[in-house]
Every structure is written in structure tokens, then in C-alpha cells.
C-alpha positions in Angstrom: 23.0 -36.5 10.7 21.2 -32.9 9.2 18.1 -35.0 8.3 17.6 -36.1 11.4 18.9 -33.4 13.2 16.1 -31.4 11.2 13.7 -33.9 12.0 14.0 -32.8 15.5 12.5 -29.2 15.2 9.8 -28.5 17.9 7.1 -26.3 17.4 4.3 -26.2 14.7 4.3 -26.8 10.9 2.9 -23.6 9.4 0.1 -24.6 6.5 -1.7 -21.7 5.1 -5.6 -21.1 5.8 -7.9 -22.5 3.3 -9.1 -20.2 0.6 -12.3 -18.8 1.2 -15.4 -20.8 -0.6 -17.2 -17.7 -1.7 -18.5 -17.5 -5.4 -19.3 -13.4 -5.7 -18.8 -10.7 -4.1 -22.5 -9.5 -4.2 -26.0 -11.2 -3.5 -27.9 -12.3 -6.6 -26.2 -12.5 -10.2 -22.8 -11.9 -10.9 -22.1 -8.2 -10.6 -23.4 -6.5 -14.4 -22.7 -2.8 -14.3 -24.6 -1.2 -17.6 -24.8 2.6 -18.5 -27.9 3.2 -21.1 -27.6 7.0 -21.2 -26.9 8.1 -24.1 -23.1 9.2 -25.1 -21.7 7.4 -21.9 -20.4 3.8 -21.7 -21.8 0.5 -21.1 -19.5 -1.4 -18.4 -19.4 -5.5 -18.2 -17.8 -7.2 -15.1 -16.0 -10.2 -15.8 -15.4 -12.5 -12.9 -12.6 -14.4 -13.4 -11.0 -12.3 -15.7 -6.9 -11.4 -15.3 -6.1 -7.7 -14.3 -2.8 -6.9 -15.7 0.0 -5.5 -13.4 -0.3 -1.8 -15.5 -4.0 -1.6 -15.6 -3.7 1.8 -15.2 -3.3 1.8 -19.1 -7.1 0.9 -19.9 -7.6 4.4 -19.2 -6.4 5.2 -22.8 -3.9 7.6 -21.7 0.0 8.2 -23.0 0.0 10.8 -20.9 -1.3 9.4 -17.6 0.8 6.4 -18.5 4.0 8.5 -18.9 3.0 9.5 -15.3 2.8 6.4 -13.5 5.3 5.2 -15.0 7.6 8.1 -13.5 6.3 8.0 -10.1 6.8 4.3 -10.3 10.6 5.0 -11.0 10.8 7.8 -8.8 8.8 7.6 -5.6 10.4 8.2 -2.3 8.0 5.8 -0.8 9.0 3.1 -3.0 12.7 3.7 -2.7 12.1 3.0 1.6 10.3 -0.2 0.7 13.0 -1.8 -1.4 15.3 -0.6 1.2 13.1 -2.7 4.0 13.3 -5.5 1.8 16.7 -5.3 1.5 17.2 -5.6 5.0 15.1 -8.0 5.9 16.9 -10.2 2.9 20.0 -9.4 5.0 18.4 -10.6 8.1 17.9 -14.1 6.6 21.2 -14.5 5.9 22.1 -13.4 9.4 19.8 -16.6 10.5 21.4 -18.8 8.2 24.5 -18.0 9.4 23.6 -20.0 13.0 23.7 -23.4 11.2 27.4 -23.2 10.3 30.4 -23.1 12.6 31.6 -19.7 14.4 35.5 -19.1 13.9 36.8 -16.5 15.5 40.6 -15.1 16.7 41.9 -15.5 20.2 44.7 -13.6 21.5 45.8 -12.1 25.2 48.6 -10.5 26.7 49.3 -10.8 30.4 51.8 -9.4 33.1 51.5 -11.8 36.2 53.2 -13.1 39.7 52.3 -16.1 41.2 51.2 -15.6 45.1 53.0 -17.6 48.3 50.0 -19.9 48.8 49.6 -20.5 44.5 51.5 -24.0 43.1 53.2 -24.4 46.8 55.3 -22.5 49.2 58.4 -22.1 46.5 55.7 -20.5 43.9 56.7 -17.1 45.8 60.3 -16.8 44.8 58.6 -17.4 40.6 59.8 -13.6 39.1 57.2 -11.7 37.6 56.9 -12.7 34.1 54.9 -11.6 30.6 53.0 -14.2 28.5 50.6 -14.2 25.6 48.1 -16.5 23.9 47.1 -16.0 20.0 45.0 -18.7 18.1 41.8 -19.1 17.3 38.5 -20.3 18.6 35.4 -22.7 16.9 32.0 -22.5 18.0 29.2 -24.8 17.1 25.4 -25.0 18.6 24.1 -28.1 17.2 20.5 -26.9 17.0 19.2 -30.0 17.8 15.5 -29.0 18.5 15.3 -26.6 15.9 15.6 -22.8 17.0 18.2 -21.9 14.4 16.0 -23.5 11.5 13.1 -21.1 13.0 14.6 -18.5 13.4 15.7 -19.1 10.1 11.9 -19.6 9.0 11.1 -16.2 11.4 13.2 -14.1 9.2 11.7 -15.5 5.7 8.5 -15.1 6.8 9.8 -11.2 7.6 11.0 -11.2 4.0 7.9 -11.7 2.7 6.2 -9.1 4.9 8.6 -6.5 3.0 8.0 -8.2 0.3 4.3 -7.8 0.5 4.6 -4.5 1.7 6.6 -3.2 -1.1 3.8 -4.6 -3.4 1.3 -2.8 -1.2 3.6 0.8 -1.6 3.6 0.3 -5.4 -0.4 -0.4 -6.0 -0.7 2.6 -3.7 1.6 5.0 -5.7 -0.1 3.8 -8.5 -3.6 4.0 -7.9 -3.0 7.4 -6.2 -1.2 8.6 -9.1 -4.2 7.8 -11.5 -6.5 9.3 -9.0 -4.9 12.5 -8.8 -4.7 12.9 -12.6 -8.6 12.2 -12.6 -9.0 14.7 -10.1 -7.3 17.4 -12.3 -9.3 16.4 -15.0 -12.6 16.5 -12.9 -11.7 20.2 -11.8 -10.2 21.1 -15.1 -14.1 20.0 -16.4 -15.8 21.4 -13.7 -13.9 24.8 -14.3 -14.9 24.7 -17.7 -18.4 24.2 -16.8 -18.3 27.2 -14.8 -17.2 29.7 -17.4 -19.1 28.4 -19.6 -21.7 29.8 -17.2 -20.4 32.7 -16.5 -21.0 33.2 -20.4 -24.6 32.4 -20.0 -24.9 35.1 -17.1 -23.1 37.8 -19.5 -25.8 36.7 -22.2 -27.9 37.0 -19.1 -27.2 40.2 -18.2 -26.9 42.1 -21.9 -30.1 40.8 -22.1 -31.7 42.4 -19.9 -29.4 45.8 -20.3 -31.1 45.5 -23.7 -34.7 45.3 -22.5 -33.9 47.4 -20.2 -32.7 50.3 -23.2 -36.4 49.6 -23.9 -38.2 50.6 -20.8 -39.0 46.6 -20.5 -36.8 45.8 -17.4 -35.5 47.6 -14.3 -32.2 48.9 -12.8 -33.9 45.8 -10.1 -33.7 43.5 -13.2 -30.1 44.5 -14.0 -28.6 44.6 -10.8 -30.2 41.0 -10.0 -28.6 40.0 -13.3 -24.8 41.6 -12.2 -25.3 40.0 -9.2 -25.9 36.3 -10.5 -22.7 37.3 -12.7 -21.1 37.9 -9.7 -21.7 35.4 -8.1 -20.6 32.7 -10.5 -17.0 34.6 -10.8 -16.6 33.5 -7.3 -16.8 30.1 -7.9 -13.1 30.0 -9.9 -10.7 30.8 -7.1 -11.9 27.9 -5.6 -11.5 25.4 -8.2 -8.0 27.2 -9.1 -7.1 26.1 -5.6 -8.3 22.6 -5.4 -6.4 22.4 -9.1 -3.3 23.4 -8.0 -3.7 21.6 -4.9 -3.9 18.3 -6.6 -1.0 19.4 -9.3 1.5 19.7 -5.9 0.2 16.3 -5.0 0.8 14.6 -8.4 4.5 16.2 -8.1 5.2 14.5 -4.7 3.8 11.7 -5.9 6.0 11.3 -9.1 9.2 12.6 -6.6 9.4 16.0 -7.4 8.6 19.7 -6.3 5.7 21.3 -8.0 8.6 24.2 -9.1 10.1 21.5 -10.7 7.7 19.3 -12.9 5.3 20.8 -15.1 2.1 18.7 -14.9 0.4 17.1 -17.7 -3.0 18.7 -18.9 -5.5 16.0 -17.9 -8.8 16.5 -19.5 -11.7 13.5 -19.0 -12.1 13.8 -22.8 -8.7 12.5 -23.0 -9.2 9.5 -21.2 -11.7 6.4 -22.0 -13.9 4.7 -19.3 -13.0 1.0 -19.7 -15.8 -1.3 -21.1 -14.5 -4.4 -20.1 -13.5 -5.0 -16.4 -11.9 -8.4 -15.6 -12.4 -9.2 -11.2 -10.8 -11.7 -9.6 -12.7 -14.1 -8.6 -12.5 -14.5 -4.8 -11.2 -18.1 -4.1 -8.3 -16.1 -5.6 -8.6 -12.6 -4.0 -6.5 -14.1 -1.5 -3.1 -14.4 -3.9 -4.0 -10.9 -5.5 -4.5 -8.3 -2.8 -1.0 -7.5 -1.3 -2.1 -6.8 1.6 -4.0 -10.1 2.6 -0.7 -12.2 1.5 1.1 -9.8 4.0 -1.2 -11.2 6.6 -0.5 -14.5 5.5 3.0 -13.8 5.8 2.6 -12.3 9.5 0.9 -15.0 10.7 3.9 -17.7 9.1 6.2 -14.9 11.1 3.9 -15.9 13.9 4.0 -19.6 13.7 7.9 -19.8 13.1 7.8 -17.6 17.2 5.8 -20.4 18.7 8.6 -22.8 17.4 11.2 -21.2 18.5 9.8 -20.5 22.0 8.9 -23.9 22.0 12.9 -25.2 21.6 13.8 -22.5 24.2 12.5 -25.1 26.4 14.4 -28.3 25.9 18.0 -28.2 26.2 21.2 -27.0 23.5 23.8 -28.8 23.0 27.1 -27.0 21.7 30.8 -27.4 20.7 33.9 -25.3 21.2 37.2 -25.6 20.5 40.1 -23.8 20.7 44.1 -24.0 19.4 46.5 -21.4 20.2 49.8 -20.5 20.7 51.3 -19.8 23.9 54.4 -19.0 25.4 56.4 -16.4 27.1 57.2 -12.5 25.6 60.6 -13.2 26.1 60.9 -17.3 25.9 59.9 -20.2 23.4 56.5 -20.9 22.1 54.1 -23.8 22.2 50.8 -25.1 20.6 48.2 -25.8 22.9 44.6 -26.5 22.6 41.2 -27.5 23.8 38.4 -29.4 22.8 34.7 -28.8 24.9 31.1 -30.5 24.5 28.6 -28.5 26.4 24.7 -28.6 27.1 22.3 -25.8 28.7 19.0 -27.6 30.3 16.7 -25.1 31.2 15.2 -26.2 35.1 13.6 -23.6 36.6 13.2 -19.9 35.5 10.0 -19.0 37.3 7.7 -20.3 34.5 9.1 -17.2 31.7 10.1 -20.2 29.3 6.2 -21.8 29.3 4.7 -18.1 29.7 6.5 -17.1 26.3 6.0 -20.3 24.7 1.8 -19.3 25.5 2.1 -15.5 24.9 3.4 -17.2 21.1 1.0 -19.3 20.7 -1.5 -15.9 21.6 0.2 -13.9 18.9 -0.6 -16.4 16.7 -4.4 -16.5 17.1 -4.2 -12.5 17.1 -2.5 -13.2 13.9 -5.0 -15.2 12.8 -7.8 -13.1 13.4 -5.9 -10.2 11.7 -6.0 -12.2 8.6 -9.3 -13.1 8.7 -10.3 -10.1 9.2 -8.6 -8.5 6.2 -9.8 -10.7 3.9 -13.7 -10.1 5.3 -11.8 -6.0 4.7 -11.0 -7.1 0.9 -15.0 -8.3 0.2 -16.3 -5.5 1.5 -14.3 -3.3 -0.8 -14.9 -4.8 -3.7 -18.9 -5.6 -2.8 -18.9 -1.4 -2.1 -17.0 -0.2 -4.9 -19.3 -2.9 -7.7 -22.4 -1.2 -5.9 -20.8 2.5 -6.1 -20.2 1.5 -10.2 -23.9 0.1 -10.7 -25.3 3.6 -8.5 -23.1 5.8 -10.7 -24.2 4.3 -13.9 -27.6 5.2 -12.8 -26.5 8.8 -11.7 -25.0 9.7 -15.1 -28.2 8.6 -16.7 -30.2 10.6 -14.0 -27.7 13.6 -14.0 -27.9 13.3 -18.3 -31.5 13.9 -18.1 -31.8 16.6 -15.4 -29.2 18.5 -17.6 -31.2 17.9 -20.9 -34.6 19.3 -19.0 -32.7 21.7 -16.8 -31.4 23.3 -20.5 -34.8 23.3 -22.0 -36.7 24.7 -18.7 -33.8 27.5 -19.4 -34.6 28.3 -22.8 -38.6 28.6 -22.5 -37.2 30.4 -19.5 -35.2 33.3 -21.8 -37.8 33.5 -24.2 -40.6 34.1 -21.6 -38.7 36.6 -20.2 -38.0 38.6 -23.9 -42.1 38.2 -24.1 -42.5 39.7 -21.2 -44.5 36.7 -18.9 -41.6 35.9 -16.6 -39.2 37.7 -14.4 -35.6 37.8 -14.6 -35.7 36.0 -10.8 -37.3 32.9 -12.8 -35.1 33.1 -15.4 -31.9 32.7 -13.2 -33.4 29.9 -11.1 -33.4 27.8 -14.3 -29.9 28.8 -15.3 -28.8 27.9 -11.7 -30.6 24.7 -12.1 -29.3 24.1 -15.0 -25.6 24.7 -13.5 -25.7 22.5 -10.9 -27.0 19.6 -13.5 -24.0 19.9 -15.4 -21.1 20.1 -12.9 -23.1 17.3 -11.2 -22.6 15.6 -14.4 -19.1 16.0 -14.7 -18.8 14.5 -11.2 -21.0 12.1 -11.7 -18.7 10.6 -15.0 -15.7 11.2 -12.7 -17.2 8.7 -10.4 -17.4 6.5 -12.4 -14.0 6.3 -13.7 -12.7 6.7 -10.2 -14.9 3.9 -8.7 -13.4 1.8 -11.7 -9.7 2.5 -10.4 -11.2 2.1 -6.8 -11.7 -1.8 -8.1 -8.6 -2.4 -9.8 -6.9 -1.7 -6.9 -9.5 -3.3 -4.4 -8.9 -6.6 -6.9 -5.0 -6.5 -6.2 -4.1 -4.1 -9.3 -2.8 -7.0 -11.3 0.0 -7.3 -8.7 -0.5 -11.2 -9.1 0.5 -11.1 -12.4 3.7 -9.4 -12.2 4.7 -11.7 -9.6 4.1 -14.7 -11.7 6.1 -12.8 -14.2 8.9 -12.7 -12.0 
């Protein structure tokens, strides 16, 4: 009776969309991402290669591992994901529960008197009297055209929405977690960079205090020289700031208060730019990203509504049935019960029943389109982020050699200046050139190993694996 009662269930079938037939992610050769400059890495992307679900670790880190690792176990976001899911796997069961019998207790307690006209004339002189009822009652709906089984199908598909989204909460925790600690490591470089120029400028300036001493330079020359000392001073309360600013973050993040967790010392020296990348390839982008199987999921949500505004049009059949005991307060007792078969046929309710059924089957192509489009979302990420890690190999071997001629156009600058056949003016226009070269290489390497993370996660981060782990 259950098979064929199942076989009855209205409404569509959901089958999931086709994968999507594309071979790269780029135009031309499969994406090759090489660094030549000298003392920086050489990158190879892999297509078809297997991310791992903690690919924060090819960073070469304990420390940054240790971090994740806590925010992972500690994240407030996290914690109100799993507790989504939860619900929602406490929703299914509420669904399932439609498909079994509903048992309930009965009971009543009544003070009555029958009226003249009620059971005949003599019906007045009946006393008042007290009676009760106390039993219990059975209901059954039948679900012949399937709304409990999609309903039941609704709810799963909501499961996996949590599911999906927790997924999606944990790549994000993740990946912001290792982009914080590069950030810190970015500034902590960048800061470094800086007083290593506010040294030069001290040089700077006792140099020319010295030639000065010799009648060679002016009080023009030194003040010129203070005030490019200045200058460069200024620079550090700013980069303090973003530091600590990014410190506060990483404490939220691992689900703390910055008074309360010490932050690692995250230094780009400390950390290794990986060499080999694996990529997904993208027939199976669509099983890796979290966020494009949440689509997936929504638009199974939205096939299970069609269905079961589809059954709200045909009729339901149900059951009841009831056994009690009944008597008077003050008199005997006696079973009674009652058995009822009962069907609801919807006729005529101003077209709402067909105009649902449609609006359905409209969520469903919005649904569609949503997924579509976050797949076409997903390529474009990845495409971007492979062209950002190609462009920033070329701007660390660009930034490389504008700091290498920016050093040297310094020195001949210095030593002109102690000969007398340049100005000090000169002389800090090539040591301001040759600061912008190397904090624009520092942020030039930090692109690269954030542009790397920006493609683990744009791949999925690996999620696929865990979940095949599971």
C-alpha cells in the first residue's frame, strides 16, 4: 500500500543541472603562473589537482596553523551555523512525523440541562446533571498525493542549505583568519621597511651636519635633511594603527577580545609561498565551492514547493478515530467510540490553489537562475584571482628591479653629494625613490601570497574533501 501510495506523489522529480562542460578557467593554455626574479618563487598551477580541507597549512606555518585551528574551534559564527543546522535537522523530523498516525488524549467535563423542546416534551423535567468523557483520539492523513513526502523532501533540501552554509562560515573563518595574519605580517614588513629608512635619513642627515662642520653644506641643507627625517617618523603611527587594527580583528576572529589573546608575531619570512597549487578543475567546481551546492540545494528546496503546491490541489483523504470513556460524575461508566473516513476536495477558492501552484513553479526558475548565476560568480573568481597571480609575479620581478636600481641611483646619489656635484634635494629624491620601491615590494610579495589564499578559497578550500571524509 506505501509503494503505491508513494507512487502517487504529484509535482516534479528534482534532477540536478548538468555540470558545466568548460575545460579552464582562462583563454589559451592552462593557467602557468612563473616568478623568474631572483630570490622569490616559481608557482605551477595544477588543474586537476586535490586541495586538502586544511590548505591553510602550505603556508609553512605552526604558528598560523595553531590559529586557524583555534578560530575553527572557537568562532561565534561557526557556533550559529551548527546551531541552524541543528534546527533544520529538527525540522525534518517534524516532516517525517506527518507519515505516521497522530495519538492524542481526549477528555471533557460538562454541567448540562436538557431544554423543553430537546428529546420531547418530558426532556424538561431531566435534572441538571454532570458528565465527563476521557479517552483518546487517532488521526491519520493518508497522503495520498504526496504533500507529506514533500514536505518531507522541502525540509532536507533545507538541511542541506545549513548544511552548505555552515561549510560556507567555515571556509570563511578560515580564509579570513590566514588573511589577517598576512596582513600583520605585510605591516609588520612594511614597518620594518620604514625604520630601516628612517636610519638612512639619520645617515642622511649626520651627513650633511658633517659637511656642513666643513663649510660644504648649509643650515638649508640641514634643515631639508631634518625635514625628510621628519617626515618618515610620521609614517609609523599609521602603520601602528592598521597593525593593531588587524590584531583586534584576528582576536574576534579566533573568539576572543584583543585584552584577552596575545597575537602571534607573523612575519612573511616565516611563512613559504606555495610552489605547487592544485585547482579544481571546473566540471567539478560545482561539488567544491560551498556556496554553488547551497544553490543547488535551494533550488531542490524549490522543486520539493512546486510539489507540494501541486498536491494542494487534488483532494486528502484522512482517518480518525476515537475511544473514550463516558459516563456520569456521579453514576456508572461506559466505553464508547467512533470510527470516521474523511476527504477535503478543493472546488473553488478564487484560483489561490493554481496561483500558488504558478508563483512555485516561478520560484523555481528564480532559483534556477540564482544558481546559474553563481556558478558564472565562481569562474570569474577563479579566472581573476589566476590573472592577479600571473600580474603579481610580474610585479615582484618589476618591483625587484626598481629596488635594485632605485639603491644604486642612491648611492652614486650620496657619493655625488660628499664630492660636491649634487644637492642634498637630489640626494633625497633617490632615497624617496628608493623607499617607495621597497615597501612596494613587500606589498607586492604580500599579493602574491594573498592572491594564492584568494584561490584556495575561490576553488572550495578543500571543503570537498572533508566531506568525502565524513
Amino acid at each position: 500500500m506505501s509503494a503505491c501510495l508513494a507512487g502517487c506523489t504529484v509535482g516534479p522529480d528534482f534532477v540536478a543541472p548538468s555540470r558545466p562542460r568548460e575545460t579552464n578557467y582562462v583563454m589559451g593554455e592552462a593557467a602557468t603562473v612563473s616568478a623568474q626574479a631572483s630570490g622569490d618563487t616559481t608557482q605551477q598551477i595544477h588543474l586537476g589537482g586535490m586541495l586538502e580541507e586544511d590548505w591553510w597549512t602550505r603556508l609553512r606555518s605552526p604558528e598560523l596553523d595553531r590559529t586557524v585551528s583555534l578560530a575553527l574551534s572557537n568562532n561565534r559564527t561557526l557556533e550559529a551555523a551548527r546551531a541552524d543546522l541543528l534546527k533544520a535537522s529538527e525540522a525534518i523530523k517534524v516532516a517525517r512525523s506527518g507519515l505516521f498516525p497522530q495519538l492524542d488524549a481526549t477528555g471533557g467535563l460538562a454541567r448540562q440541562k436538557y431544554g423543553a423542546t430537546f428529546l420531547g416534551p418530558e426532556a424538561a423535567t431531566f435534572p441538571a446533571f454532570s458528565a465527563y468523557n476521557a479517552g483518546v483520539g487517532l488521526t491519520y492523513d493518508l497522503d495520498v498525493f504526496g504533500r507529506t513526502r514533500r514536505s518531507i523532501e522541502l525540509a532536507a533540501a533545507d538541511q542541506d542549505i545549513e548544511q552548505e552554509a555552515l561549510g560556507a562560515a567555515r571556509l570563511n573563518v578560515a580564509s579570513d583568519t590566514v588573511l589577517e595574519a598576512l596582513r600583520i605580517a605585510s605591516i609588520r614588513a612594511q614597518i620594518d621597511v620604514t625604520n630601516s629608512v628612517i636610519a638612512s635619513d639619520q645617515q642622511t642627515l649626520a651627513l650633511v651636519r658633517t659637511r656642513q662642520a666643513a663649510g660644504a653644506a648649509s643650515d638649508q641643507d640641514v634643515t631639508t635633511a631634518q625635514s625628510q627625517l621628519d617626515r618618515d617618523r610620521a609614517l609609523l603611527p599609521a602603520l601602528r594603527q592598521q597593525l593593531n587594527a588587524a590584531q583586534d580583528a584576528l582576536a574576534t576572529l579566533v573568539g576572543s577580545s584583543p585584552a584577552d589573546w596575545s597575537v602571534p608575531d607573523f612575519n612573511l619570512a616565516g611563512m613559504s609561498l606555495p610552489q605547487d597549487v592544485p585547482l579544481v578543475v571546473p566540471s567539478e567546481l560545482v561539488r567544491s565551492r560551498p556556496d554553488i551546492r547551497a544553490a543547488q540545494a535551494q533550488l531542490h528546496a524549490a522543486s520539493a514547493a512546486v510539489g507540494i503546491a501541486t498536491a494542494d490541489l487534488y483532494p486528502r483523504i484522512s482517518l480518525s478515530a476515537n475511544i473514550a470513556e463516558q459516563g456520569l460524575i456521579s453514576g456508572p461508566a461506559g466505553a464508547a467510540w467512533s470510527l470516521l473516513g474523511g476527504i477535503t476536495a478543493p472546488i473553488f477558492h478564487g484560483g489561490a490553489l493554481s496561483a500558488q501552484r504558478r508563483a512555485a513553479q516561478d520560484a523555481y526558475q528564480a532559483a534556477f537562475a540564482q544558481y546559474q548565476q553563481t556558478v558564472l560568480t565562481a569562474f570569474r573568481q577563479i579566472a581573476d584571482t589566476l590573472h592577479a597571480l600571473q600580474n603579481g609575479a610580474d610585479a615582484v620581478t618589476a618591483q625587484r628591479q626598481a629596488l635594485n636600481s632605485a639603491t644604486q641611483a642612491l648611492g652614486l646619489g650620496r657619493d655625488a653629494y660628499v664630492a660636491g656635484t649634487t644637492t642634498i634635494l637630489q640626494v633625497l629624491d633617490a632615497q624617496r625613490l628608493r623607499q617607495l620601491a621597497e615597501l612596494s615590494l613587500v606589498q607586492a610579495r604580500t599579493e602574491r601570497f594573498l592572491q594564492t589564499v584568494n584561490l584556495f578559497v575561490a576553488a572550495g578550500g578543500g571543503l570537498r574533501a572533508g566531506r568525502e571524509a565524513e
